[in-house]
N, C-alpha and C positions, 0 to 999 in steps of 0.2 A: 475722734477715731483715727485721725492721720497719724498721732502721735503711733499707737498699737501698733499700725499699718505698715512703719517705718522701722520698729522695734524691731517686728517680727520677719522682716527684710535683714536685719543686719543679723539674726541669731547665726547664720554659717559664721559670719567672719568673728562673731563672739564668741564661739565655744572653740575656734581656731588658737584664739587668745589665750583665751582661758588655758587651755591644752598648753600650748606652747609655754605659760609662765608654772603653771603647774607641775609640766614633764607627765603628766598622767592625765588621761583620758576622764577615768571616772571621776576624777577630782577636777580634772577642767571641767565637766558635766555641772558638778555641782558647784563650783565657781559663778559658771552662767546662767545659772539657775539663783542663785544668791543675787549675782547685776540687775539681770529681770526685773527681782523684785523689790529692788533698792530703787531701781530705774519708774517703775509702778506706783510704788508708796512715794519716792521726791520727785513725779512727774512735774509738780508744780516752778520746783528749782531751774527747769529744764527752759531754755530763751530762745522763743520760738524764731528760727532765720539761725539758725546756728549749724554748727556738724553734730549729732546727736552721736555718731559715733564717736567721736573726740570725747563726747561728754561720758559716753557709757565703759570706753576704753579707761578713762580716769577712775569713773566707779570700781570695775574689775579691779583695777591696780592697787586700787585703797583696800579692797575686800581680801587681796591676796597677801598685801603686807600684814591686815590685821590677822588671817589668818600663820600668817609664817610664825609672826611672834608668837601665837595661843601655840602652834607647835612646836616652839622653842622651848617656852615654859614647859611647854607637859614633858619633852624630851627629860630634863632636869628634874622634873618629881619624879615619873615614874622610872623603872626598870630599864635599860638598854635594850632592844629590839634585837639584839645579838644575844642574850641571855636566855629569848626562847627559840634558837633554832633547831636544838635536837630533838624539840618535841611534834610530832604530826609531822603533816605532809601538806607542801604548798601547792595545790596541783593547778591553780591560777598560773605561778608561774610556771608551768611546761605547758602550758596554755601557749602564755605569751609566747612564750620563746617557739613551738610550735609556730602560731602564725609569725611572729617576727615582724619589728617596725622596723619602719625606711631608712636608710644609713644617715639620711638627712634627719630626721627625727632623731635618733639616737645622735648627732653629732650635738644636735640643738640641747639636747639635754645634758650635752657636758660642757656649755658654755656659761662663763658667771651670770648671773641671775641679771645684771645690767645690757651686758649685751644682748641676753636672751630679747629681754623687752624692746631692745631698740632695732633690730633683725626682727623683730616679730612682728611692729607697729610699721617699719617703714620698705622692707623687701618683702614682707608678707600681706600685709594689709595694704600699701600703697600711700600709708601718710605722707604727705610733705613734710620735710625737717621741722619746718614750724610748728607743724601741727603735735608732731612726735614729740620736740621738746616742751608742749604745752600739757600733751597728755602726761609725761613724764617728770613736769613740772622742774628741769632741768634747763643750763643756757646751752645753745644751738651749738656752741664751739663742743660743750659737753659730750654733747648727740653724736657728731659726726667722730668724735674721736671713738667713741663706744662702738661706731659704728663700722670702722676702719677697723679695729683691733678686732673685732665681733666676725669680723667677713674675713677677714686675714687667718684667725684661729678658727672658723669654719671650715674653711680650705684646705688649712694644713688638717683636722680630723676626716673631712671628707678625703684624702691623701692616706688617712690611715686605714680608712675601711676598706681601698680599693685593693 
């Protein structure tokens, strides 16, 4: 039961994740919702004395790769997304735009998908380098440059929205 108990502790800073590698909300939702259950079903894989978050951060990260590729593929079979936009009315987005995300979120989303993870894992979540390049399955030299160019081009977008 500690394992759940620990699981269900770390869901803020999971669907933070998720969010953040995602760039969307409902898709970070169901990101975190997918770890969960990866997390659930490979409880046994899990070394008890360990960071469970390190562990679950890796899950996510595997689930969102695989997920990117399946929407690479589909981008390629199906239609372009731009093909139906004179049809209907998107009224989700004058939702969003209505409420309006944080200039930090919106700069976060227009960062490469690397630095996103390494800015998400290590100024948002509080990993240690080590930890981050374990999660990220990257060398530390890696990390830190990702992470300097990641904080450096945040800057300059947070500069743009001012």
């Amino acid at each position: 039961m500690a394992f759940e108990g620990e699981l269900l502790a770390l869901v803020p800073r999971l669907r933070r994740f998720a969010a953040s590698l995602s760039r969307n909300s409902a898709d970070g939702d169901d990101l975190c919702q997918a770890a969960l259950e990866r997390a659930l079903k490979s409880r046994e894989q899990w070394q008890e004395g360990t960071r469970l978050d390190s562990w679950m951060y890796r899950i996510m990260r595997n689930l969102w790769i695989d997920e990117a590729r399946a929407r690479r593929r589909a981008a390629q079979t199906f239609a372009p997304e731009e093909a139906g936009t004179g049809i209907g009315h998107a009224g989700d987005r004058d939702i969003e735009d209505a409420i309006g995300v944080s200039d930090v979120g919106r700069a976060m989303a227009r960062l490469p998908a690397e630095q996103r993870e390494v800015i998400a894992l290590v100024l948002v979540e509080g990993l240690a380098y080590k930890e981050a390049a374990a999660v990220l399955d990257i060398p530390m030299g890696t990390l830190t440059s990702r992470l300097v160019r990641g904080r450096t081009a945040l800057l300059e977008l947070m500069g743009e929205a001012a």
